[in-house]
Every structure is written in C-alpha cells, then in structure tokens.
C-alpha positions as CSV (number, residue, x, y, z in Angstrom):
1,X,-60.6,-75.0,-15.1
2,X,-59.5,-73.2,-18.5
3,X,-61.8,-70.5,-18.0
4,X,-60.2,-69.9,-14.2
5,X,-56.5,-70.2,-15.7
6,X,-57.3,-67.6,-18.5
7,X,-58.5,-65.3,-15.9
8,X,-55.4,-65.7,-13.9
9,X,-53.3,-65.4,-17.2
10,X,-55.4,-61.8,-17.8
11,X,-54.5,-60.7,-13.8
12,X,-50.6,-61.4,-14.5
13,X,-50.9,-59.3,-17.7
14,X,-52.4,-57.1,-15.6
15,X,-50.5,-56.6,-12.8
16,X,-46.8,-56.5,-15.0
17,X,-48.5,-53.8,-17.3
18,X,-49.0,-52.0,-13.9
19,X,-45.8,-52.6,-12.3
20,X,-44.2,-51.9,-15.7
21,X,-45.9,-48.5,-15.8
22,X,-45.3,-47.1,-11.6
23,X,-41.4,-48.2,-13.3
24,X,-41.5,-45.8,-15.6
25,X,-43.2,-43.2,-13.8
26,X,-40.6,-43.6,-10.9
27,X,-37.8,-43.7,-14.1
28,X,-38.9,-40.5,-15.0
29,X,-39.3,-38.6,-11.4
30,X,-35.8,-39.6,-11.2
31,X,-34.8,-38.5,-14.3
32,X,-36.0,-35.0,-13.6
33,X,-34.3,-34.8,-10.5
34,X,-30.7,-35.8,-11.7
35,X,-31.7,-33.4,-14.4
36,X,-32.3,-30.8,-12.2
37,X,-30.1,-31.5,-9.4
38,X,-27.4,-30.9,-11.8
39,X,-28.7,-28.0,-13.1
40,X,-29.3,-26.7,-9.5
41,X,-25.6,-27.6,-8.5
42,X,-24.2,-25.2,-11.4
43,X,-26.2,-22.8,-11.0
44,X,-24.7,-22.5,-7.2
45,X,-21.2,-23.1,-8.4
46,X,-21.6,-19.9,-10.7
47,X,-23.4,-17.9,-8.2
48,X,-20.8,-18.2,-5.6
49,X,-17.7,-17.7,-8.1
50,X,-20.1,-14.6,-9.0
51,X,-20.3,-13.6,-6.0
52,X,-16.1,-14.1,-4.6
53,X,-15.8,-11.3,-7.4
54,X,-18.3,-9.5,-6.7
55,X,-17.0,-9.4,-3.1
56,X,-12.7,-9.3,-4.1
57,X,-12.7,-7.5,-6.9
58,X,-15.1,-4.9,-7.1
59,X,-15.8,-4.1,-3.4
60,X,-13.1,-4.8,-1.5
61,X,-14.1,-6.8,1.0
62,X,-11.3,-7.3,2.7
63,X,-11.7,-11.7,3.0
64,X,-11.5,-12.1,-0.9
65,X,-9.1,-8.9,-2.3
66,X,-5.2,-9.4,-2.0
67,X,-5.6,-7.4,1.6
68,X,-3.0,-6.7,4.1
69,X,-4.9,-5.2,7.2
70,X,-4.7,-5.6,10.7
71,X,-8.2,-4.6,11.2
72,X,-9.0,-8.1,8.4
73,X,-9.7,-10.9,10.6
74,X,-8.9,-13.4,8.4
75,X,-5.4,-15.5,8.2
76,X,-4.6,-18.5,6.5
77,X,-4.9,-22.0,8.4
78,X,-4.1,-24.9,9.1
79,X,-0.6,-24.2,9.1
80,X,-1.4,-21.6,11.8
81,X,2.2,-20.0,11.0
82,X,4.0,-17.9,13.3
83,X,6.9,-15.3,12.8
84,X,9.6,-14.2,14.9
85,X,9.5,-10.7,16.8
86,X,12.3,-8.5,16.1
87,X,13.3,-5.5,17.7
88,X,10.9,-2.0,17.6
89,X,12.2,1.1,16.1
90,X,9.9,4.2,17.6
91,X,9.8,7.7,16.2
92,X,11.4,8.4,12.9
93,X,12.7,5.5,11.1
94,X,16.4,5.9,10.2
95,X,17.8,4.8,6.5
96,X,19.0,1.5,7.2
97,X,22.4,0.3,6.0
98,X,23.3,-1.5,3.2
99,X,25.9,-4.0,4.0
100,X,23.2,-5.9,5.1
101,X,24.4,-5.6,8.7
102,X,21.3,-4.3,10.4
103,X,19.6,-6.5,13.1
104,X,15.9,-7.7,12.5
105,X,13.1,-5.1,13.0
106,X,9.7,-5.7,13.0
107,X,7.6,-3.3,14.4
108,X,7.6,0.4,13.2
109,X,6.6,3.7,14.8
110,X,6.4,5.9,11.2
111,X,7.1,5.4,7.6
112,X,10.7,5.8,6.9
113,X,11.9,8.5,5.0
114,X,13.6,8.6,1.1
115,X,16.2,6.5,1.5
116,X,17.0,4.8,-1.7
117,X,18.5,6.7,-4.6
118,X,15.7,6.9,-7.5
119,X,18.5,7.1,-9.9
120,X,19.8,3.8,-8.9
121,X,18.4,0.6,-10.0
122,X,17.7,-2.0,-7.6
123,X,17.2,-5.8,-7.5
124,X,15.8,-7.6,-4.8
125,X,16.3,-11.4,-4.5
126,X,14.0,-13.6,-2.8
127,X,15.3,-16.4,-1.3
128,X,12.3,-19.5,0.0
129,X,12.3,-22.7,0.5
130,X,11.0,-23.6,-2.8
131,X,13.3,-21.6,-5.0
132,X,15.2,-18.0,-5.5
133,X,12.9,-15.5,-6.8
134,X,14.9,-12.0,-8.3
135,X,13.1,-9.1,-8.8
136,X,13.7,-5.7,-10.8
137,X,12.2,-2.9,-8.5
138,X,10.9,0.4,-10.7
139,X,12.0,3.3,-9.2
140,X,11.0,5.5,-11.9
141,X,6.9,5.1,-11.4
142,X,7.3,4.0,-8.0
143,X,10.3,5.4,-6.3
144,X,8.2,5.7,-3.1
145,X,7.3,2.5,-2.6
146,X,10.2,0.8,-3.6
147,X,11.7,2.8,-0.9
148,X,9.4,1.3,1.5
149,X,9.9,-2.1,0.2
150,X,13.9,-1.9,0.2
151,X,13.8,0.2,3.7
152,X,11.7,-3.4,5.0
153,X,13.9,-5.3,3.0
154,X,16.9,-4.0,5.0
155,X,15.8,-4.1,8.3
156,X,15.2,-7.9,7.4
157,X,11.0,-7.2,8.3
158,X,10.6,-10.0,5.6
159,X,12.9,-12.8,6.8
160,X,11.9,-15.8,8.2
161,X,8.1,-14.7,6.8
162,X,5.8,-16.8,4.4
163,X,3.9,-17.1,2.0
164,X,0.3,-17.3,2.5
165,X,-1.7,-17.4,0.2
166,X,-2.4,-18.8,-2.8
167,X,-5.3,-18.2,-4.9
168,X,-5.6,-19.5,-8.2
169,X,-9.2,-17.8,-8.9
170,X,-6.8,-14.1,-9.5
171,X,-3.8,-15.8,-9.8
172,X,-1.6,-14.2,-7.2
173,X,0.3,-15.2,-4.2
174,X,1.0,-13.2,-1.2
175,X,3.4,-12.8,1.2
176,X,5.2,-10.4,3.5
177,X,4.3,-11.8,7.2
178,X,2.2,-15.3,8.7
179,X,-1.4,-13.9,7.7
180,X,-3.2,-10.7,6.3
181,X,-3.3,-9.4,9.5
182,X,0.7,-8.9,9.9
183,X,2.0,-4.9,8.9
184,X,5.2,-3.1,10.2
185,X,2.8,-0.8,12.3
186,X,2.2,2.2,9.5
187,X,0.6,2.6,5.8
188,X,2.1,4.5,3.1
189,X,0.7,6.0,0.1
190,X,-0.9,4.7,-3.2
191,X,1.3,5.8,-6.0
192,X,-0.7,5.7,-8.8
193,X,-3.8,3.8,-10.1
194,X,-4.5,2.5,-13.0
195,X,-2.5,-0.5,-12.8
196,X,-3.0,-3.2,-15.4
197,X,-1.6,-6.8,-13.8
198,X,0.6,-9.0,-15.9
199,X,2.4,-12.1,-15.2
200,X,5.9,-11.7,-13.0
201,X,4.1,-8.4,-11.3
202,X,5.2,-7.7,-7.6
203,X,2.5,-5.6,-6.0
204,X,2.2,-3.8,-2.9
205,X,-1.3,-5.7,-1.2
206,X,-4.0,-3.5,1.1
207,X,-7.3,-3.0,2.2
208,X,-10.1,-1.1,-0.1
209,X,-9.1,1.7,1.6
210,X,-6.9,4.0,-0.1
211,X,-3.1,4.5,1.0
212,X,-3.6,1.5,3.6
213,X,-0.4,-0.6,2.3
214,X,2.4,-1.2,4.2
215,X,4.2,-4.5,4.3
216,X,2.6,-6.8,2.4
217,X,2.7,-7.7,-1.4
218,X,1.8,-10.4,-3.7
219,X,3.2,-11.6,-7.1
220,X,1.2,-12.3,-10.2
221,X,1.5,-15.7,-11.3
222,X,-0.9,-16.0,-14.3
223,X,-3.6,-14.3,-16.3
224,X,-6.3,-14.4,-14.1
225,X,-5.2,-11.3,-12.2
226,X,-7.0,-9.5,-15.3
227,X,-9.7,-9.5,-12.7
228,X,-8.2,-7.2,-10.7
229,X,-7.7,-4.5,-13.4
230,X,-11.4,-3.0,-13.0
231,X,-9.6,-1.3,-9.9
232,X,-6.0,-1.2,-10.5
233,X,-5.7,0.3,-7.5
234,X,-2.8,-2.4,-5.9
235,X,0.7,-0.9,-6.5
236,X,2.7,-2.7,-9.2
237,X,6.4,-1.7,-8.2
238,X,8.1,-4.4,-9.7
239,X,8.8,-7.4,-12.4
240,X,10.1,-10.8,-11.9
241,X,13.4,-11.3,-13.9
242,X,14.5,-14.9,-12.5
243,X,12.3,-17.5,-10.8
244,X,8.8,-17.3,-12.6
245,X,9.0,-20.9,-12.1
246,X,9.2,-20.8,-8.9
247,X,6.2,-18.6,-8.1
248,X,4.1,-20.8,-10.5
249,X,4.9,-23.9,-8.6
250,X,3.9,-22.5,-5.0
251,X,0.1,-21.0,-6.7
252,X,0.5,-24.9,-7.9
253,X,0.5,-26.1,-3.9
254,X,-2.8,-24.4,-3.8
255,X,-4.4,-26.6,-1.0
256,X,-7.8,-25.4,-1.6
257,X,-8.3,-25.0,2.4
258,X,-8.2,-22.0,4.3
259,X,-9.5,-18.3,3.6
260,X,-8.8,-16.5,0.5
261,X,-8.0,-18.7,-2.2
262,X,-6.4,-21.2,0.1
263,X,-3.0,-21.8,2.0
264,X,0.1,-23.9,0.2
265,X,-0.5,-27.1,1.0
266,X,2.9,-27.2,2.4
267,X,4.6,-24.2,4.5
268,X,6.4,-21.6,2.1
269,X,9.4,-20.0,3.7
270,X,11.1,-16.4,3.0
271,X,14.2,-17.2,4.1
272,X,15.8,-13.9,3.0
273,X,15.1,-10.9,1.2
274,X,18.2,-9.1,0.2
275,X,18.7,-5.9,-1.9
276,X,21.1,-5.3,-4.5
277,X,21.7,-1.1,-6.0
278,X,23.5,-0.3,-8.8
C-alpha cells in the first residue's frame, strides 16, 4: 500500500509539472500576440494617417484636400444639410449693391467683374449660430479674389449656408454651401502660390486643379494646417480680427463621422455674411 501511494504521489507531481508547463507555454503564445497585436494595430494607425496626407496634401485627391468641386462626390453626413435656391443671374454678372439690398442669388452664369475698390479696405463679418466671426479681406495680394468673395457676399450666395467640415488632422474648417459639391456655377483664378497657412487664415478652398475655386473657403484654426504649405496653392485672402474663438470651438464639435475630417457634431449655420468698405 505505501509503495502504490508513492507512485500515485509521483503521477500528481507529474501531471501539475505538466499542466504547470502547457500554462506557461499558452502564457507566452499569448503574450506574443498582445505584443504583436499592438504593434500591428500602430503600425495601421500610422499607415493610414500616412496615407490621408499622402492623399490631401500632396496629391490632391479631392476626398481629403480642403476641395470645393462639383465633380467631388463627397459631402458631409449625417446632417444631410440642405440650402435654399435663390434666384439665377445668366450672362455677365453685374456689381452688386452695397446697401445690402440685393435679393439672394445662387447660381451664376460667369465670374463677375472688378467691382470692389482695391484701394478700399474691406471687412466682412460672419454671423453663425455659434458666434460672429470678422474678417479683414487683403485687397493688396488678393484684390481679385476678394472681389469674388465680396461680389458672393453681396448677392447673399453665403446666407443661410454652413459649415461642413471640420477636420482637426489640417486644422481647418470649411464652409461656403451644404457640401464640397456646392459652387456658384464658375471658377476664378489662383492668385498666387506660395501660401504659408497661419492661424485666423481665410482661404479660398478647390480641387488640385489649378484656378478651380469659386465659392468655397475654409479658415485656419490651428497649426496643423502647416501641412498644407508643401503646396500653398489654396488662396489665403484674408485674416481673422474678431472671433478666433469662435472658429476654434466649431473644429472643437469635430464629430469624427462623415468624409473629410468629419461634420460638426451639431449643424453650424451662416446666418449672414455682410461686408463693410472703408
């Protein structure tokens, strides 16, 4: 009987230096693969922030840069925003007035003509539903399109519009209809290149084809827009003077849903833009 309990003391030994040893060797197996499983998910993480440059800011794609094209597909959802149609103006587009009497247009045969005084200086306010946003527009590098931009601004193109986007990876948000796909129906001219973007920038937004702005424009609301200086190709044409805050708090709605960098997570009105000259 001793000789049979030894035996069965040796098996137990046994058998826990067994089960203690397929422990450690499953231990380990799973070590390696948290190990690497990690290691796997950064490397994906960095490859696809890689490759949203890649595709924004040195080709163009038009998904990822700060585009305004109607032949982009994308548009920011799932606020699915709509604006309002107003009235078509065909043939040459006449000065607007400046009383600020003009009835909403929307829809634009040509460019307009010089309209603005390049000698004057010229504000234009912003009014949304999260804050008043004033800009000063530089009509002495970009007298052409601040016309543009003032010309819209009169015909009231940009009431009742939104902001779109918001995208923290550059830094910018952009505005100037319900998606990327909105324009007044023509491009103007780049006016420049070169540009170096810098917090409280308004820029004129387009494809990566050249001289293919038109109504759309985005504001600079941190450093990250650096990114964007390997082109410098977007039209700076203006610099915030009041309401800094308030474009830093909408890139802070950020939702992180929708195309290109992500919708507000809350709609973002542009009640009015209205232009001062002086």
């Amino acid at each position: 009987m001793g000789t049979d309990k030894r035996n069965r003391q040796k098996q137990n030994r046994a058998a826990a230096r067994e089960a203690r040893a397929r422990q450690q060797r499953r231990d380990a197996v799973k070590s390696r693969t948290v190990k690497w499983g990690g290691l796997i998910a950064v490397i994906v993480v960095a490859l696809f922030a890689v490759s949203r440059l890649d595709s924004g800011d040195s080709t163009d794609s038009t998904d990822t840069t700060v585009a305004s094209s109607s032949s982009s597909s994308s548009s920011e959802d799932p606020t699915t925003l709509t604006t309002l149609p107003g009235e078509a103006i065909t043939g040459d587009t006449p000065c607007p007035k400046t009383d600020g009497s003009e009835k909403r247009v929307t829809s634009f045969e040509k460019a307009p003509t010089m309209c603005i005084d390049a000698a004057k200086s010229y504000t234009a306010t912003f009014d949304t539903s999260e804050g008043v946003v004033e800009v000063a527009l530089d009509t002495e590098k970009t007298p052409n399109t601040v016309n543009n931009f003032v010309v819209l601004s009169r015909y009231k193109y940009y009431d009742g519009s939104f902001i779109f986007r918001t995208d923290p990876s550059i830094d910018i948000i952009q505005g100037g209809g319900a998606s990327n796909s909105d324009d007044p129906g023509y491009s103007i001219k780049d006016e420049g290149t070169g540009f170096k973007y810098e917090e409280g920038d308004l820029v004129m937004a387009r494809t990566g084809a050249p001289d293919s702005a038109g109504g759309q424009f985005f504001f600079v609301t941190g450093e990250n827009a650096a990114l964007l200086n390997s082109q410098g190709t977007y039209v700076t044409f203006g610099k915030i003077t009041k309401g800094l805050d308030v474009v830093k708090k909408i890139i802070g709605l950020n939702s992180g849903s929708g195309s290109l960098g992500g919708a507000p997570s809350r709609t973002v009105e542009i009640t009015t833009v209205s232009i001062t000259e002086k």
